[in-house]
Backbone as JSON, one array per atom type, in Angstrom:
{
  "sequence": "XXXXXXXXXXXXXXXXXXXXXXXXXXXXXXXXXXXXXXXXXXXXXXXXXXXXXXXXXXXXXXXXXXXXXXXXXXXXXXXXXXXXXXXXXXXXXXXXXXXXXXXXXXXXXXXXXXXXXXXXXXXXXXXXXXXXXXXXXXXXXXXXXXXXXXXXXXXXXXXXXXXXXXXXXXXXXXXXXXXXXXXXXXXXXXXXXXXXXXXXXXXXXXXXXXXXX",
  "N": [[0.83, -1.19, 0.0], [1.57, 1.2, 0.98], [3.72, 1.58, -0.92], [2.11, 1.65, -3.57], [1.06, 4.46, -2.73], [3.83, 5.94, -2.88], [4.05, 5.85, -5.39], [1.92, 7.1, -6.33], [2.49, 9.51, -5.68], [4.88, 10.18, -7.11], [4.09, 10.03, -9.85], [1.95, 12.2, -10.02], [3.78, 14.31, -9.43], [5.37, 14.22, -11.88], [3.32, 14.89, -13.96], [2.33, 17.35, -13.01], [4.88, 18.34, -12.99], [5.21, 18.3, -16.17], [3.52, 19.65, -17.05], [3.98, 22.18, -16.01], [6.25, 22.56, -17.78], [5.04, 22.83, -20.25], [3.56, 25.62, -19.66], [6.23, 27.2, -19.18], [6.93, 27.36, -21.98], [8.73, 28.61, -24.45], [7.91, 31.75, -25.88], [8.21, 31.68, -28.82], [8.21, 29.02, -29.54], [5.68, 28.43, -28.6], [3.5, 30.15, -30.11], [4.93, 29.08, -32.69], [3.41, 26.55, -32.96], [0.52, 27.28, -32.6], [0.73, 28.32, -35.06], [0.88, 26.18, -36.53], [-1.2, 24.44, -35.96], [-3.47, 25.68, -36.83], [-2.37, 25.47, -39.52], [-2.62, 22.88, -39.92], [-5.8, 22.13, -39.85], [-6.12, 23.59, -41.85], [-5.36, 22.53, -43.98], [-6.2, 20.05, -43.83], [-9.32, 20.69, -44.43], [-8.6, 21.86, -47.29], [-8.3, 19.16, -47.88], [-10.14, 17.66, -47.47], [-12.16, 18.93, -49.58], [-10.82, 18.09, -51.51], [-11.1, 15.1, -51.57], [-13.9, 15.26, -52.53], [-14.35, 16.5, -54.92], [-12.72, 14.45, -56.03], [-14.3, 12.33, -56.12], [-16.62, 13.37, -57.47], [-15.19, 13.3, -60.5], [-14.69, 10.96, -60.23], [-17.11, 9.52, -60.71], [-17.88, 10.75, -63.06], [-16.3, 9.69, -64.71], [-16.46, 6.75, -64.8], [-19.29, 7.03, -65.63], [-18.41, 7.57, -68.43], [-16.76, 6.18, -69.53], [-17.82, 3.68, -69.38], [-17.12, 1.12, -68.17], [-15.07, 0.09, -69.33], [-12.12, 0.72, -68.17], [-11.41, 0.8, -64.9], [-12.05, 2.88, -62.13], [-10.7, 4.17, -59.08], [-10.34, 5.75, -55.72], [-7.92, 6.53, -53.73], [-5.57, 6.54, -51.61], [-3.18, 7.61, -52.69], [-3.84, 8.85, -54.76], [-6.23, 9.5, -56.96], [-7.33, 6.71, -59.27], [-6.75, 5.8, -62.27], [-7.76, 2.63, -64.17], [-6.16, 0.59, -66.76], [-7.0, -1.62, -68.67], [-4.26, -4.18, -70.62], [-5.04, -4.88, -72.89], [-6.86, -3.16, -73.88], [-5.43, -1.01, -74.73], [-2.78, -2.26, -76.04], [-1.46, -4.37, -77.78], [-0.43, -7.57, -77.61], [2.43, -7.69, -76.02], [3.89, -5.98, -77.32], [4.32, -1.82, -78.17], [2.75, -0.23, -78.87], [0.02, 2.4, -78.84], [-2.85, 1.07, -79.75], [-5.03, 1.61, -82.09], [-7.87, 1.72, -81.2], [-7.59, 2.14, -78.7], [-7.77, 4.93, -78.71], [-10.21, 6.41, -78.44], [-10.87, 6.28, -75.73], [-8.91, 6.94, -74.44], [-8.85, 9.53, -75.16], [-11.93, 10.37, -73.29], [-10.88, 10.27, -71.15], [-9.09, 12.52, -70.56], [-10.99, 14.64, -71.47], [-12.18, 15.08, -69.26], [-10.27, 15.07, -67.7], [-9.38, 17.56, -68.0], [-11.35, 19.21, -67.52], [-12.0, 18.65, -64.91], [-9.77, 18.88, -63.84], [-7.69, 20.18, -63.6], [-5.63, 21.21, -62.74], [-4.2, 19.4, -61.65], [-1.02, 17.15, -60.91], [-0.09, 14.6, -62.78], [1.06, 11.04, -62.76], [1.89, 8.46, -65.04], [1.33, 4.85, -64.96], [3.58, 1.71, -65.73], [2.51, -1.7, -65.77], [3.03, -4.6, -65.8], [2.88, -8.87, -66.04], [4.56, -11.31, -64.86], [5.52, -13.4, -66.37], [8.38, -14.37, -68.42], [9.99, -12.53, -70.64], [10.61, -12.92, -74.0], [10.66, -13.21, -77.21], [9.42, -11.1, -78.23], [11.53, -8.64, -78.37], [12.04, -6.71, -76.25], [14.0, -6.17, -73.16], [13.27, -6.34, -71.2], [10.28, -6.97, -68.81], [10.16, -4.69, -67.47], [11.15, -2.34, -69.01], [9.19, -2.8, -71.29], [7.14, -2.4, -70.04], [7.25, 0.46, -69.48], [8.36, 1.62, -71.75], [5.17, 1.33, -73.12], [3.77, 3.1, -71.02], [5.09, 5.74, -71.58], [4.58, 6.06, -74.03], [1.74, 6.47, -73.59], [2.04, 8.75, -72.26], [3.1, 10.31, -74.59], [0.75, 10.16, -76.39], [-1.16, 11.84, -74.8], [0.23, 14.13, -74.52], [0.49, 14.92, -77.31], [-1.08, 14.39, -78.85], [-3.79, 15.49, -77.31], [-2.74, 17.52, -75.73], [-2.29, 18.46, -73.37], [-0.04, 19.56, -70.44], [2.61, 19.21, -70.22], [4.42, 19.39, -68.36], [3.49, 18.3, -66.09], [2.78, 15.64, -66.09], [4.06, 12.81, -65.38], [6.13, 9.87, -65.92], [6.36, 6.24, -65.45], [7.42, 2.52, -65.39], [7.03, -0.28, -63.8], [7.04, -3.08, -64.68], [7.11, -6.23, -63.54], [6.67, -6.27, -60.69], [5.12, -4.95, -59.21], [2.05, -6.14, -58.58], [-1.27, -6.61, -58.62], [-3.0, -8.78, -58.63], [-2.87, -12.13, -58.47], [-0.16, -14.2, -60.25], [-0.58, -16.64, -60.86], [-2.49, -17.64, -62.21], [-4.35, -17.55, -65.17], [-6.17, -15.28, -65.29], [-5.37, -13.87, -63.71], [-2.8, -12.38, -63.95], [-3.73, -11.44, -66.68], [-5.26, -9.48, -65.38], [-3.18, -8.22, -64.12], [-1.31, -6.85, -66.39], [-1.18, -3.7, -66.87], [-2.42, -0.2, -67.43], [-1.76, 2.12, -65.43], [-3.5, 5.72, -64.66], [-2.84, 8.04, -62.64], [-4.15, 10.48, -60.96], [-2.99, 12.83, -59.19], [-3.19, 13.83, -55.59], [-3.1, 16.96, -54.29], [-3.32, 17.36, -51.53], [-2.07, 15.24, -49.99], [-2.65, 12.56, -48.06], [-0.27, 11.49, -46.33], [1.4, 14.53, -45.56], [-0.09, 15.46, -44.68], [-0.28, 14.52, -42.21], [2.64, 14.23, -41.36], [2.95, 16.55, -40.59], [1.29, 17.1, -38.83], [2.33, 15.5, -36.82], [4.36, 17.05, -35.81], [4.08, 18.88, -33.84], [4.18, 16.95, -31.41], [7.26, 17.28, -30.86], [7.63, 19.21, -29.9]],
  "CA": [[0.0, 0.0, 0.0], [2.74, 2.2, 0.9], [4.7, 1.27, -2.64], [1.45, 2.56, -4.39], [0.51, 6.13, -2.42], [4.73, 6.77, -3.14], [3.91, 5.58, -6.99], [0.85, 7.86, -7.0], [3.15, 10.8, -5.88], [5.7, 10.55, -8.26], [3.17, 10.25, -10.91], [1.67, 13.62, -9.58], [4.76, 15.17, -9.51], [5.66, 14.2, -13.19], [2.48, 15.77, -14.44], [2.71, 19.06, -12.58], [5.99, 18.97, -13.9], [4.96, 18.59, -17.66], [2.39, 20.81, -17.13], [4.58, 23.32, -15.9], [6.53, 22.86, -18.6], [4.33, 23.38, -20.78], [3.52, 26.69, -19.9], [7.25, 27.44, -19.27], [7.45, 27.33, -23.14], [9.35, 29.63, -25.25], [7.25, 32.09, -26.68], [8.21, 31.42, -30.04], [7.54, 27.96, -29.84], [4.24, 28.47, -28.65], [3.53, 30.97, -31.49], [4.86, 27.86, -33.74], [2.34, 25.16, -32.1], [-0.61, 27.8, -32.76], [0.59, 28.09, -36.47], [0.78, 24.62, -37.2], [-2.43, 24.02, -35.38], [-3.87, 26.35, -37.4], [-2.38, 24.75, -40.82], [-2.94, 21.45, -40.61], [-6.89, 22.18, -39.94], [-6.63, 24.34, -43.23], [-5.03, 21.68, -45.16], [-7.56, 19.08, -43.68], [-10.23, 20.72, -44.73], [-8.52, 21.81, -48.34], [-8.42, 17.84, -48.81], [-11.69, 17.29, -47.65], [-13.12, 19.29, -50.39], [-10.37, 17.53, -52.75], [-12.08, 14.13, -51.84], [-15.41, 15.36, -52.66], [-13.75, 16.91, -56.14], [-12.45, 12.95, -56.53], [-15.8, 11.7, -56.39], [-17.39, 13.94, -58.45], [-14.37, 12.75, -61.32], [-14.89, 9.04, -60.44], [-18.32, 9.4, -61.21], [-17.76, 11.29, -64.16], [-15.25, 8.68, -65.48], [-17.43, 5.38, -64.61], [-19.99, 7.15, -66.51], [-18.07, 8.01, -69.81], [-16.04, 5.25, -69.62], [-18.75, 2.42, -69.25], [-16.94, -0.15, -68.28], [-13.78, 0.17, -70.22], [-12.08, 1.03, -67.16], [-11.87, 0.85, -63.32], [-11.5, 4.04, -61.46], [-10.76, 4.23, -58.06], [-9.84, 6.49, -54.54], [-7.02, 5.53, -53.12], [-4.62, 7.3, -50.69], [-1.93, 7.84, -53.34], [-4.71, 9.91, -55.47], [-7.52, 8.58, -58.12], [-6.38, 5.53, -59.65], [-7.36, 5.52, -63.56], [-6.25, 1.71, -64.63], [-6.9, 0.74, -68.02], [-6.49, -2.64, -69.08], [-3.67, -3.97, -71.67], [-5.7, -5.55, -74.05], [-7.31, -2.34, -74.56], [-4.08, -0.2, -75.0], [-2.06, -2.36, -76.56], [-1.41, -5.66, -78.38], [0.26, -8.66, -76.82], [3.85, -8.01, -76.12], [3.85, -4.56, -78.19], [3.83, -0.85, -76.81], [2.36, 0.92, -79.64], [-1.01, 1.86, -78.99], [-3.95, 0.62, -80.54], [-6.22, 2.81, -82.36], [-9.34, 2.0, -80.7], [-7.9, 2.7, -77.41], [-7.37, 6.85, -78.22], [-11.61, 6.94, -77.72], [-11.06, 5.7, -74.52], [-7.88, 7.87, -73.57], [-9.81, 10.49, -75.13], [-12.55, 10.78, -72.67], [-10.35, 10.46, -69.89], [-8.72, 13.57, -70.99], [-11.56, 15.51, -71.46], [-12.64, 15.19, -67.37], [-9.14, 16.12, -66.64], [-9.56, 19.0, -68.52], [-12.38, 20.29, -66.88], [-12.15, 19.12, -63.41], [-8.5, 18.19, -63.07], [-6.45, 20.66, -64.84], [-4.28, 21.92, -61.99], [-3.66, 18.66, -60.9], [-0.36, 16.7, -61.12], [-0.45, 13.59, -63.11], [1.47, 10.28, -62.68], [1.5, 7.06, -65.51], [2.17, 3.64, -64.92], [2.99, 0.66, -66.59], [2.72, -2.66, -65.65], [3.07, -6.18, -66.76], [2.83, -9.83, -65.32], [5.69, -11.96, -64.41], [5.76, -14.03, -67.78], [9.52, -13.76, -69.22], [9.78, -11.48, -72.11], [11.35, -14.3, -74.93], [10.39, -13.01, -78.43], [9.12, -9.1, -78.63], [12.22, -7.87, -78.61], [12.22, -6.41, -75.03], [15.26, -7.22, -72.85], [12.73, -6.93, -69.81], [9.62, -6.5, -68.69], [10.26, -3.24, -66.73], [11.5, -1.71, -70.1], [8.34, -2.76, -72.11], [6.03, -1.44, -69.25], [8.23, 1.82, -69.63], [7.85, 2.08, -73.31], [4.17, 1.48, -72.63], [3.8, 4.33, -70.09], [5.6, 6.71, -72.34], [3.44, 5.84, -75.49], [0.06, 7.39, -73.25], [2.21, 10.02, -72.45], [3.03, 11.0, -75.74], [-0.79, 10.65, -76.74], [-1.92, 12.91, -74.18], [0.66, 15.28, -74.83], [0.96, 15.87, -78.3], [-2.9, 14.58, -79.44], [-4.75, 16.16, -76.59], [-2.03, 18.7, -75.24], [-2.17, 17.81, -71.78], [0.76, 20.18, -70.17], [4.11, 17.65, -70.09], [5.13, 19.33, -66.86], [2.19, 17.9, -64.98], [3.08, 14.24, -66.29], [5.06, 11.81, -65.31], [5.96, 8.47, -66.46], [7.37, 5.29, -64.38], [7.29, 1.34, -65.57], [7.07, -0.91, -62.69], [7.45, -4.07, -64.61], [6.28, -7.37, -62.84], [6.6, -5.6, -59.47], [3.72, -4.0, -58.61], [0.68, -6.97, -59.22], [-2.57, -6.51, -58.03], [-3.44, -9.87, -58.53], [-1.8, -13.51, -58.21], [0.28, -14.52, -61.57], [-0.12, -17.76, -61.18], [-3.64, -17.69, -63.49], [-4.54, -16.66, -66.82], [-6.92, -14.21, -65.22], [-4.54, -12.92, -62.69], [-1.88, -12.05, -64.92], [-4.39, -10.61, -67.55], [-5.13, -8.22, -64.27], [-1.43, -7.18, -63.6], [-1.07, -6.32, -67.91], [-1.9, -2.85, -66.8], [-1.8, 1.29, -67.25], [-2.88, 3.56, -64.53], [-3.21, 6.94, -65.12], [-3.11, 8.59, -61.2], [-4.7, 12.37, -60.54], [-2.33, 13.19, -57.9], [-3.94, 14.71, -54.95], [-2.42, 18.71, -53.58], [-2.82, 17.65, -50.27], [-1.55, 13.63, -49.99], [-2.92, 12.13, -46.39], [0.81, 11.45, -44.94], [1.66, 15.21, -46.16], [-0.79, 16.56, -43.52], [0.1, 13.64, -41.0], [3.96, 14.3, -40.93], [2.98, 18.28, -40.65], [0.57, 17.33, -37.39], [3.32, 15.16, -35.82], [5.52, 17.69, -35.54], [3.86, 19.01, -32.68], [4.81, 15.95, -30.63], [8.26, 17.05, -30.89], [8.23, 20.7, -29.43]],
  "C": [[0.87, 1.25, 0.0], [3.65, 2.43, -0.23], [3.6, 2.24, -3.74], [1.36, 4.27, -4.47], [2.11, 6.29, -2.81], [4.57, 6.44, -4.64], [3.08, 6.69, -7.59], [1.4, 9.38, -6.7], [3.94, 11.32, -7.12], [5.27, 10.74, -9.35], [2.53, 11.59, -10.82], [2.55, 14.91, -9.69], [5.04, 15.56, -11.02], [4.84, 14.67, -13.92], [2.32, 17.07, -14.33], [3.82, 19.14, -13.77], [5.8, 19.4, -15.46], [3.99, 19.15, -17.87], [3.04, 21.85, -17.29], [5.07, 23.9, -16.95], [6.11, 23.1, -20.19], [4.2, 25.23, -21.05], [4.94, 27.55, -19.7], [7.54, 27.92, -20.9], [8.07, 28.3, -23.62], [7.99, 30.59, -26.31], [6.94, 31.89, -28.29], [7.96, 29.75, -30.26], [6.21, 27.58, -29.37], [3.46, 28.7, -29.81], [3.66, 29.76, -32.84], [3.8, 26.75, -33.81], [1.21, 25.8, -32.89], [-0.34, 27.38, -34.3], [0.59, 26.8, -37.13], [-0.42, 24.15, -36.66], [-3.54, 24.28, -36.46], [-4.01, 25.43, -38.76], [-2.48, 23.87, -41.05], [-4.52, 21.15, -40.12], [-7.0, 23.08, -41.32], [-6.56, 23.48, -44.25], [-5.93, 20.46, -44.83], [-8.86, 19.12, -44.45], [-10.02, 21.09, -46.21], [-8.69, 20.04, -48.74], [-9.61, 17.21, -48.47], [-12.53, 17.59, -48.92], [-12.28, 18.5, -51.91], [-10.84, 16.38, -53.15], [-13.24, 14.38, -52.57], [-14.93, 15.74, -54.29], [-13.3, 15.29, -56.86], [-13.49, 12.07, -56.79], [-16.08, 11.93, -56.92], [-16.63, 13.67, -59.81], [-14.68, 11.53, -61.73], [-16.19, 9.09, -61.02], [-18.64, 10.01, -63.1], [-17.57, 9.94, -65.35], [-15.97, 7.55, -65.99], [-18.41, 5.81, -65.74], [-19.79, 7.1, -68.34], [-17.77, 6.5, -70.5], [-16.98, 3.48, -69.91], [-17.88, 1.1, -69.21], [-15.78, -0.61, -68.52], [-12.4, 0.59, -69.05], [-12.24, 1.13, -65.96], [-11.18, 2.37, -62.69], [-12.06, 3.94, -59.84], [-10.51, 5.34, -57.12], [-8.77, 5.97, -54.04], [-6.02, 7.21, -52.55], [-3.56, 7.99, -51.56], [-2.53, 9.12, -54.46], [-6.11, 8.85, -55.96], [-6.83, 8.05, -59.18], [-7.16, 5.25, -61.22], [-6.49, 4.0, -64.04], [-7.13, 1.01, -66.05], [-6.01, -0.99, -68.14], [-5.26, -3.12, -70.21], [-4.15, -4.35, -73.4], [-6.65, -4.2, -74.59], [-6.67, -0.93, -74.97], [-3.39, -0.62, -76.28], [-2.16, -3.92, -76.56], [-0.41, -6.59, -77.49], [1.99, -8.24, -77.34], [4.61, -6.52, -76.88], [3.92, -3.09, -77.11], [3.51, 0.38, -77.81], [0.68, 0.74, -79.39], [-1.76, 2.1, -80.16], [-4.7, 1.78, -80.88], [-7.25, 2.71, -81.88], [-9.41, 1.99, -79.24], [-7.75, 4.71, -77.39], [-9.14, 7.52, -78.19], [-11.44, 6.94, -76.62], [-10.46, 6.88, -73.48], [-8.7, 9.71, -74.05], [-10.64, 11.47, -74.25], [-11.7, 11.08, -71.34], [-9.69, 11.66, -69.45], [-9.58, 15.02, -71.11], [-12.75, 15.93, -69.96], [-11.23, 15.72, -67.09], [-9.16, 17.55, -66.97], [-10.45, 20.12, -67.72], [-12.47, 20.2, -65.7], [-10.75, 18.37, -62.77], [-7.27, 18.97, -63.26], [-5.11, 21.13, -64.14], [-3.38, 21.09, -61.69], [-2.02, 17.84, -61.71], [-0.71, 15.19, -61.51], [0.59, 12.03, -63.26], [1.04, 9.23, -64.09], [2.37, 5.68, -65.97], [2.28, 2.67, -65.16], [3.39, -0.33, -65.78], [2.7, -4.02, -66.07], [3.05, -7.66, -66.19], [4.01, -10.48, -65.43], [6.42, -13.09, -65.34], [7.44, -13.2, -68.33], [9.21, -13.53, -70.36], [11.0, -12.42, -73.28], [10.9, -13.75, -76.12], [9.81, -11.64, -79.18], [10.16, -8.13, -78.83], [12.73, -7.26, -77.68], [13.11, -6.73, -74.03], [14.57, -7.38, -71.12], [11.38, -6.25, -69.68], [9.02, -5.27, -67.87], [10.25, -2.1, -68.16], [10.34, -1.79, -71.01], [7.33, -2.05, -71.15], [6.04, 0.05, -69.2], [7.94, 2.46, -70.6], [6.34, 2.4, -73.47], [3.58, 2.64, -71.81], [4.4, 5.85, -70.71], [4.94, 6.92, -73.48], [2.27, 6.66, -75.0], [0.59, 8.52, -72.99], [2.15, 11.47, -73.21], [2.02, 11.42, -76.17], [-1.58, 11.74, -75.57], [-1.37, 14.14, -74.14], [0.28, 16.01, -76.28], [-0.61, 15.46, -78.9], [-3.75, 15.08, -78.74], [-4.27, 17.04, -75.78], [-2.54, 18.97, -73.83], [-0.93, 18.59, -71.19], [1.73, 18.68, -69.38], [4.54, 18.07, -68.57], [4.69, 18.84, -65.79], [2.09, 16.56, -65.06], [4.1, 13.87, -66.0], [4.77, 10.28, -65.64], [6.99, 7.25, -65.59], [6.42, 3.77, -65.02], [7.37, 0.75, -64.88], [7.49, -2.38, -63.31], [6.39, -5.27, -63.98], [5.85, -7.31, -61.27], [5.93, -5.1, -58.44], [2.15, -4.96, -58.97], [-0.1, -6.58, -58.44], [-3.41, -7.83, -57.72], [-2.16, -11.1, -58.4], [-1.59, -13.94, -60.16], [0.06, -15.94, -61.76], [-1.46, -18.73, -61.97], [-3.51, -16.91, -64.66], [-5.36, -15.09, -66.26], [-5.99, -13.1, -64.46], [-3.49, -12.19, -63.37], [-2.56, -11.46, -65.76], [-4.58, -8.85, -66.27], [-3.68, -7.49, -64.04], [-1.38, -6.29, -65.23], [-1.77, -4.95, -67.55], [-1.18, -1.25, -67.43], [-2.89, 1.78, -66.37], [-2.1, 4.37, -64.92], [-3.76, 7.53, -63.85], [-3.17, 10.24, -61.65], [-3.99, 12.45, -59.11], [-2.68, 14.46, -56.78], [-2.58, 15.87, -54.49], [-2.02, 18.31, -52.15], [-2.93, 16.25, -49.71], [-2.25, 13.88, -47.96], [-1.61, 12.31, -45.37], [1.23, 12.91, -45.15], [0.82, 15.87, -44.2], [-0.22, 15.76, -41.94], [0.97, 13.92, -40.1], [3.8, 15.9, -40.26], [2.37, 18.13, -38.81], [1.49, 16.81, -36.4], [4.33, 15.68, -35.47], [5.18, 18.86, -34.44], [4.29, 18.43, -31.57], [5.77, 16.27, -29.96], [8.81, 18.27, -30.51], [7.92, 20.16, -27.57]]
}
């Protein structure tokens, strides 16, 4: 009993204390606390309204798109992923003419409710060795691939190049299991990401730095 009431002092003590110190603080790092308090409820609520701006896209998309296409939310931004069979031919990375309807529409939603945004696109491919296309790997054909939609959204629908980027992932990045026909048809991919302004860990790292005053 006596072990506890001196447990429940010292515990008493150590709170005062970090109380105290608390208000001990340095003015200027008070002053800092407020302003970051401040900004990471501004930038909360800027990406609240960016969600709601992502929805109103996805819905867009799903609609145009019918089908041709999965568009998603996702933490990293809005996830445009386009199948390869409707890009591009087996093993090839030129696209197809009857996917530039497709890339088309997708183009004409960024236009109108995406235009500020930064744009990511990425290729991927299933785990099948690359033996007869010509390709010395399947990072390099996913690459070529990813650079091909670039091109078409630059120079046929003038899409601003500084706002694109391009990255091949290769066999690397699956979504599904390779070890089916279907699963592997699923990895053969291109997303085309709407990169959100104000990323989730972006505001996260900004709030945890309170912690640390």
């Amino acid at each position: 009993m006596r072990k506890m009431v001196v447990l429940l002092i010292v515990l008493s003590l150590f709170t005062a204390g970090c109380a105290l110190n608390i208000y001990k603080k340095n003015p200027k790092d008070v002053a800092e606390i407020e302003y970051l308090n401040r900004e990471v409820e501004r930038l909360k609520k800027l990406r609240a309204n960016e969600l709601r701006e992502f929805d109103d896209i996805k819905r867009d998309l799903k609609k145009e798109l019918k089908g041709k296409a999965s568009v998603d939310i996702e933490e990293r931004g809005l996830v445009i992923t386009l199948a390869n069979n409707i890009l591009f031919d087996s093993g090839k990375a030129k696209l197809k003419e009857n996917a530039y309807p497709v890339l088309d529409k997708i183009v004409v939603i960024i236009k109108e409710k995406a235009s500020e945004k930064n744009i990511g696109i990425e290729g991927h491919t299933d785990n099948v060795p690359i033996k007869y296309s010509g390709w010395a790997s399947n990072r390099e054909l996913s690459t070529s691939r990813a650079n091909n939609v670039y091109q078409y959204l630059v120079k046929k629908e003038g899409l601003n190049p500084a706002q694109l980027t391009t990255i091949g992932y290769g066999e690397f990045q699956p979504i599904a299991e390779n070890k089916t026909a279907q699963g592997r048809a699923k990895n053969r991919r291109v997303e085309i990401v709407i990169l959100p302004q104000y990323p989730k860990k972006s505001i996260e790292e900004l709030e945890s730095r309170n912690w640390v005053k």
